[in-house]
C-alpha positions in Angstrom: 59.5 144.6 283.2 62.6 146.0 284.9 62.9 149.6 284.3 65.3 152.5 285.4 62.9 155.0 286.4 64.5 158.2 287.6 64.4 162.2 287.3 66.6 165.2 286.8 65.8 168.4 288.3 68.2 171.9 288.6 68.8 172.5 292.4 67.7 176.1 292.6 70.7 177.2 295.6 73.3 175.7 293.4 72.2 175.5 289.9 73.5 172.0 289.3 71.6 169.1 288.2 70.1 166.3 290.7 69.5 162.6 289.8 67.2 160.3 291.4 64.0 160.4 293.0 61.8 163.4 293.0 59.8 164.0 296.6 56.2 165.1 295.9 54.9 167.4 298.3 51.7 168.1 299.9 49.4 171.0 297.6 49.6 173.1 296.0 52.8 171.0 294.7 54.8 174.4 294.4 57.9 173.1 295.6 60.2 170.2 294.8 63.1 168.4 296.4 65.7 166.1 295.3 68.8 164.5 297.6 71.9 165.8 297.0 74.7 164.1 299.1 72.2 163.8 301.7 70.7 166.9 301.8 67.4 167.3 300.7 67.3 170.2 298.0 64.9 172.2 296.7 64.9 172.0 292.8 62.8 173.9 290.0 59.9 172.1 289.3 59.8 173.5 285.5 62.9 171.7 285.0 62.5 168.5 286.3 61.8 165.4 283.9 61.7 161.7 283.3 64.6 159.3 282.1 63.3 157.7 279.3 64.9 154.3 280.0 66.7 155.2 276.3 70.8 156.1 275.7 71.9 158.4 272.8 74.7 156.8 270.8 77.2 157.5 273.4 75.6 156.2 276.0 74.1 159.3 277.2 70.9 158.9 279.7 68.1 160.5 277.9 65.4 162.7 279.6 62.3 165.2 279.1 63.2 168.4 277.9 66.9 167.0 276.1 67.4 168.6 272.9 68.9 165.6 270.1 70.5 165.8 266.9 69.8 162.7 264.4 72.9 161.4 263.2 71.9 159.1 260.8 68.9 160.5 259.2 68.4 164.8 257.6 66.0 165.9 260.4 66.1 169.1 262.1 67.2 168.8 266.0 64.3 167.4 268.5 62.9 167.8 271.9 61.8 165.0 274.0 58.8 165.3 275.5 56.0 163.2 277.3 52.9 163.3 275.8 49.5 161.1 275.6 51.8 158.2 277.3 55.1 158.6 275.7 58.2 160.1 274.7 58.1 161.9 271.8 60.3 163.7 269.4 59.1 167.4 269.3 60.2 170.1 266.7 59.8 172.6 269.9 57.9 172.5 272.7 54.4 172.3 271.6 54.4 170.3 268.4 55.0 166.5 268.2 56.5 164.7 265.8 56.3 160.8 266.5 57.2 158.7 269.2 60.8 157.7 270.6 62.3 154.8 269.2 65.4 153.1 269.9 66.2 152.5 266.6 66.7 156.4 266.0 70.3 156.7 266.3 70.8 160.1 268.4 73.0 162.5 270.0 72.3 164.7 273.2 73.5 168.0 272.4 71.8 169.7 274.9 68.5 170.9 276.8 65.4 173.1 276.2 66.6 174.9 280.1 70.2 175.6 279.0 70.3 175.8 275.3 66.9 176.7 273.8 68.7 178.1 270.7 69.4 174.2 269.9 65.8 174.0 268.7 63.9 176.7 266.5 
Protein backbone atom coordinates (compact mmCIF):
# COMPACT_ATOMS: atom_id res chain seq x y z
CA UNK A 1 0.00 0.00 0.00
CA UNK A 2 1.35 3.34 -1.24
CA UNK A 3 0.48 6.02 1.14
CA UNK A 4 1.27 9.85 1.48
CA UNK A 5 2.23 10.07 4.92
CA UNK A 6 3.17 13.50 6.05
CA UNK A 7 2.56 16.23 9.01
CA UNK A 8 1.73 19.83 9.61
CA UNK A 9 3.05 21.69 12.37
CA UNK A 10 2.90 25.86 13.17
CA UNK A 11 6.64 27.09 13.17
CA UNK A 12 6.71 28.81 16.45
CA UNK A 13 9.32 32.01 15.07
CA UNK A 14 7.03 32.62 12.23
CA UNK A 15 3.63 31.34 12.90
CA UNK A 16 3.20 29.71 9.49
CA UNK A 17 2.45 26.20 8.83
CA UNK A 18 5.18 23.50 7.79
CA UNK A 19 4.57 20.41 5.65
CA UNK A 20 6.52 17.32 5.55
CA UNK A 21 8.36 15.27 7.86
CA UNK A 22 8.43 15.83 11.58
CA UNK A 23 12.14 15.24 13.38
CA UNK A 24 11.62 13.36 16.62
CA UNK A 25 14.02 14.30 19.17
CA UNK A 26 15.85 12.69 21.92
CA UNK A 27 13.56 12.85 25.61
CA UNK A 28 11.80 14.31 26.99
CA UNK A 29 10.34 14.96 23.32
CA UNK A 30 9.72 18.80 24.28
CA UNK A 31 10.68 20.13 21.12
CA UNK A 32 9.89 19.62 17.54
CA UNK A 33 11.32 20.57 14.13
CA UNK A 34 10.22 20.76 10.70
CA UNK A 35 12.35 21.98 7.37
CA UNK A 36 11.32 25.07 6.11
CA UNK A 37 13.35 26.09 2.87
CA UNK A 38 16.11 24.41 4.39
CA UNK A 39 16.17 25.47 7.67
CA UNK A 40 15.36 23.33 10.26
CA UNK A 41 12.50 25.02 12.49
CA UNK A 42 11.22 24.54 15.57
CA UNK A 43 7.42 24.01 15.55
CA UNK A 44 4.70 23.58 18.34
CA UNK A 45 4.37 20.21 19.15
CA UNK A 46 0.50 20.67 20.28
CA UNK A 47 -0.14 21.61 16.82
CA UNK A 48 1.37 19.15 14.84
CA UNK A 49 -0.79 16.28 13.08
CA UNK A 50 -1.12 13.53 10.59
CA UNK A 51 -2.40 13.75 6.84
CA UNK A 52 -4.96 11.48 6.70
CA UNK A 53 -4.21 10.31 3.13
CA UNK A 54 -8.12 11.78 2.53
CA UNK A 55 -9.11 15.25 0.28
CA UNK A 56 -12.19 17.36 1.21
CA UNK A 57 -14.41 17.96 -1.89
CA UNK A 58 -12.05 20.52 -3.15
CA UNK A 59 -9.19 18.73 -3.04
CA UNK A 60 -8.13 19.96 0.23
CA UNK A 61 -5.33 17.70 2.22
CA UNK A 62 -7.02 16.66 5.27
CA UNK A 63 -5.15 16.48 8.71
CA UNK A 64 -5.59 15.95 12.70
CA UNK A 65 -7.01 18.75 14.39
CA UNK A 66 -9.09 20.16 10.81
CA UNK A 67 -12.43 21.26 11.64
CA UNK A 68 -15.10 19.96 8.44
CA UNK A 69 -18.44 20.87 7.58
CA UNK A 70 -20.65 18.02 5.91
CA UNK A 71 -22.10 19.10 2.80
CA UNK A 72 -24.21 16.55 1.85
CA UNK A 73 -25.69 15.28 5.05
CA UNK A 74 -27.49 17.79 8.45
CA UNK A 75 -24.52 17.07 10.87
CA UNK A 76 -23.01 19.64 13.08
CA UNK A 77 -19.25 20.56 11.99
CA UNK A 78 -16.48 17.78 13.06
CA UNK A 79 -13.00 17.45 14.19
CA UNK A 80 -10.61 14.88 12.99
CA UNK A 81 -8.90 13.23 15.29
CA UNK A 82 -6.75 9.94 15.68
CA UNK A 83 -7.91 7.72 18.01
CA UNK A 84 -7.74 3.69 18.85
CA UNK A 85 -6.02 3.48 15.15
CA UNK A 86 -7.93 5.91 13.10
CA UNK A 87 -9.25 9.01 12.03
CA UNK A 88 -12.24 9.95 13.46
CA UNK A 89 -14.92 12.46 13.21
CA UNK A 90 -15.18 14.17 16.66
CA UNK A 91 -18.07 16.61 17.84
CA UNK A 92 -14.98 18.42 19.91
CA UNK A 93 -12.03 17.30 21.14
CA UNK A 94 -12.84 14.60 23.44
CA UNK A 95 -15.82 12.84 22.07
CA UNK A 96 -15.86 10.56 18.97
CA UNK A 97 -18.29 10.08 16.62
CA UNK A 98 -17.32 7.33 14.03
CA UNK A 99 -14.60 6.80 11.78
CA UNK A 100 -13.39 8.78 8.57
CA UNK A 101 -14.78 7.64 5.46
CA UNK A 102 -14.26 8.71 2.04
CA UNK A 103 -17.53 8.50 1.08
CA UNK A 104 -18.47 11.56 3.54
CA UNK A 105 -18.49 14.30 1.22
CA UNK A 106 -16.58 17.29 3.21
CA UNK A 107 -15.33 20.70 3.42
CA UNK A 108 -12.24 22.08 5.38
CA UNK A 109 -13.42 25.12 6.88
CA UNK A 110 -10.87 25.37 9.34
CA UNK A 111 -8.72 24.13 12.41
CA UNK A 112 -9.23 23.45 16.21
CA UNK A 113 -5.61 25.88 16.55
CA UNK A 114 -7.06 28.79 14.58
CA UNK A 115 -10.71 28.62 14.66
CA UNK A 116 -11.95 26.67 17.73
CA UNK A 117 -15.25 28.63 17.53
CA UNK A 118 -15.91 26.32 14.20
CA UNK A 119 -16.79 23.53 16.68
CA UNK A 120 -18.99 23.81 19.94
Amino acid sequence: MNREIIFRGKSIAKGKWLYGNIQIPKAPYDEYFMWDNGWQTQVDANTIGQYTGLKDKVGKKIFEGDIVEFTNLDLPNMVIRFDNGSFMLCEDKNSTYEELRMNYAVEVVGNIYEHPELIK
